[in-house]
C-alpha positions as CSV (number, residue, x, y, z in Angstrom):
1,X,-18.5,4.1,47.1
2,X,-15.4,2.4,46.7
3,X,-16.7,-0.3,44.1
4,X,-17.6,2.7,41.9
5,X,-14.5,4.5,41.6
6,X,-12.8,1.1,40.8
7,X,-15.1,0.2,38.3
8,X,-14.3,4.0,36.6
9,X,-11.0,3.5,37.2
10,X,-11.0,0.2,35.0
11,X,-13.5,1.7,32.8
12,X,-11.0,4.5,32.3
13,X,-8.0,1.9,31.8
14,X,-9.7,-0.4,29.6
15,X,-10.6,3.0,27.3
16,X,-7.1,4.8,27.6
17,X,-6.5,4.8,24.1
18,X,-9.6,6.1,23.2
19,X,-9.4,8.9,25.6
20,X,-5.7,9.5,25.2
21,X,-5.4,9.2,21.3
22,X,-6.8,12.8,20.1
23,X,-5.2,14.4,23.4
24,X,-1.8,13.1,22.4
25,X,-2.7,12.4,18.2
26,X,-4.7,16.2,17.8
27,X,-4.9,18.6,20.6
28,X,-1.4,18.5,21.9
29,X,0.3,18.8,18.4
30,X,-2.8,21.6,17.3
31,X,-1.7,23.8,20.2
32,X,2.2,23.3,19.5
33,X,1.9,23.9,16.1
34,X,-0.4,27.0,16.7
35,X,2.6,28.2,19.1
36,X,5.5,27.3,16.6
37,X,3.9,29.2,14.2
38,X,3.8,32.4,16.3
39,X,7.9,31.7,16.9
40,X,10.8,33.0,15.0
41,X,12.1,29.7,15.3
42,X,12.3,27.4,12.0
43,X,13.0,24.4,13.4
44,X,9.8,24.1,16.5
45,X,8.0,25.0,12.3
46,X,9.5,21.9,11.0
47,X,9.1,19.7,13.8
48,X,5.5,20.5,13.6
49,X,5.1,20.3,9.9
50,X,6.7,16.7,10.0
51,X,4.4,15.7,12.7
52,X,1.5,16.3,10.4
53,X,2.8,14.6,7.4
54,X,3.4,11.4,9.4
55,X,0.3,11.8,10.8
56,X,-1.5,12.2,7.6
57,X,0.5,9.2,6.6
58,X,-1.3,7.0,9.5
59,X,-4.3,7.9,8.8
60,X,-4.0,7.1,5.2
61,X,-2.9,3.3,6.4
62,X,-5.2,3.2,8.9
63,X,-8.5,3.9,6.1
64,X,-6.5,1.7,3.5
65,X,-6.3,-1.3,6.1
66,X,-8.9,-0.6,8.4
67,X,-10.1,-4.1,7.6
68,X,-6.9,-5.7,8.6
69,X,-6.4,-3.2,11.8
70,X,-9.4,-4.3,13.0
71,X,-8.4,-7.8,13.5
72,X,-5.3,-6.9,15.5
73,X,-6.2,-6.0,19.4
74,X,-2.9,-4.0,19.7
75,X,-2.9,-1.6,16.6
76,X,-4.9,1.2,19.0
77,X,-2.1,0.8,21.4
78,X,0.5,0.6,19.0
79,X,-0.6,3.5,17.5
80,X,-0.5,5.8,20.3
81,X,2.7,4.6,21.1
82,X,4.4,5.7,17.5
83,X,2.3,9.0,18.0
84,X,3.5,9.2,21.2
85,X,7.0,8.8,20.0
86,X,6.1,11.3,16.6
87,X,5.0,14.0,19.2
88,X,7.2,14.0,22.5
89,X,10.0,16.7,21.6
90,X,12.4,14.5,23.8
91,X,12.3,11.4,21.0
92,X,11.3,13.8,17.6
93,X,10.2,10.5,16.2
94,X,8.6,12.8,13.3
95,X,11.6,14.5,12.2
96,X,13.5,11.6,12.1
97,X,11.2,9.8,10.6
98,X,10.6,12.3,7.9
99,X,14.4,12.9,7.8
100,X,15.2,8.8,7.0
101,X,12.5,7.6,5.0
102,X,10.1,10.3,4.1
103,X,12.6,13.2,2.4
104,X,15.1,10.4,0.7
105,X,11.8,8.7,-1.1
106,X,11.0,12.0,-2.1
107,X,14.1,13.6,-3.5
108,X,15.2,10.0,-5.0
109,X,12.3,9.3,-7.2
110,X,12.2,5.9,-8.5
111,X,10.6,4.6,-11.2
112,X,8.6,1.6,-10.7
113,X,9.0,-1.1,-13.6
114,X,6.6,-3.6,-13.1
115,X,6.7,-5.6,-15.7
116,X,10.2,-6.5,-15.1
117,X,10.1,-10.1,-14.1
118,X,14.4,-10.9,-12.7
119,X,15.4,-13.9,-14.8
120,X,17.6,-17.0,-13.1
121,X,21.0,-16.7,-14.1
122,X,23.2,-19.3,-15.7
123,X,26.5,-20.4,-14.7
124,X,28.4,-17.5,-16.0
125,X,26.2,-15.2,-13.4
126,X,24.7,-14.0,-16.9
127,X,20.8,-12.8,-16.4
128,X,18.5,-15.2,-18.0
129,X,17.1,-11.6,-20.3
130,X,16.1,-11.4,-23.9
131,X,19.7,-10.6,-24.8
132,X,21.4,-13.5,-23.2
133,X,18.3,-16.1,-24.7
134,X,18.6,-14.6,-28.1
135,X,22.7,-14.5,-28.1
136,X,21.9,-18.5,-26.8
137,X,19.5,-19.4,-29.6
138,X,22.3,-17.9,-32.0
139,X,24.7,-20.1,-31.0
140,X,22.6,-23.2,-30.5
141,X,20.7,-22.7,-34.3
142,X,22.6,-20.2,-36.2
143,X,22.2,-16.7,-37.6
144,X,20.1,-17.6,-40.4
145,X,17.7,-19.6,-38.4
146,X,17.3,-16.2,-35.7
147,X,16.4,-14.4,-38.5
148,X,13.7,-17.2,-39.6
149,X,11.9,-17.0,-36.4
150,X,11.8,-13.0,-36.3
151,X,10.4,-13.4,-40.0
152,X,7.9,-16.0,-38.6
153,X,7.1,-13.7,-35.7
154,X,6.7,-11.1,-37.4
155,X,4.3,-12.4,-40.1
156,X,2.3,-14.0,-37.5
157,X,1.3,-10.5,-35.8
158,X,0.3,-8.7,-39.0
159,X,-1.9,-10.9,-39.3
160,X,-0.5,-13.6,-41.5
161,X,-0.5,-17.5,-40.6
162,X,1.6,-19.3,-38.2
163,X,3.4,-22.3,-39.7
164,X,4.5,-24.6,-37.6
165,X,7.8,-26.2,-38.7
């Protein structure tokens, strides 16, 4: 009798994230959220509503790089750690979360240029742009040879023919 409720107790252990992820991830949140709801209190609402967002958020990572997660042995555990940490009212993980990263990305919106490739920079601390390698070729060739090359350029993409000096 012993041997069995040793081997369920390490059956039970070896499975606690299994059995304690959507207890901690989904029921416990489902039932606080269904009670902040029914309060007059705002901030139980947004405690709740953060919760969700970052757990949407975890879940979107999770299907993205599933085949990634799958090849590290600690991401179940890790994982019900941070929910553990989102969901325990003692550490409001979410809300802080939400209130450091999430909420900033979202009322800062920045545009993402990705074409722009940074340039080295000279010895002036000048960026190596189009600007700074145009004002260069001035200098180095002259004005009237600058304006040769956009003439050249330019012929050469309606279609004209490159000659090659």
């Amino acid at each position: 009798m012993g041997s069995g409720a040793g081997n369920f107790l390490k059956v039970i252990l070896r499975n606690f994230d299994v059995l304690a992820g959507p207890v901690v991830s989904l029921a416990y949140p489902l039932y606080a959220s269904i009670q902040a709801i029914e309060t007059k209190n705002p901030v139980d609402d947004q405690q709740w509503l953060t919760y969700w967002i970052m757990y949407s958020m975890i879940t979107l990572f999770e299907l993205t790089f599933f085949k990634v997660l799958e090849w590290i042995p600690i991401w179940p555990y890790a994982k019900l750690i941070l929910t553990c940490w989102l969901v325990l009212p003692y550490f409001n993980g979410a809300a802080y979360v939400y209130e450091h990263y999430v909420r900033p990305f979202f009322l800062n919106p920045r545009t993402l240029n990705i074409w722009y490739v940074p340039g080295k920079k000279d010895q002036l601390s000048k960026p190596d742009d189009i600007l700074t390698a145009a004002e260069k070729y001035i200098q180095e060739h002259g004005t009237q040879e600058f304006e040769n090359l956009i003439h050249r350029a330019d012929h050469s993409r309606s279609g004209g023919y490159r000659t090659y000096d």
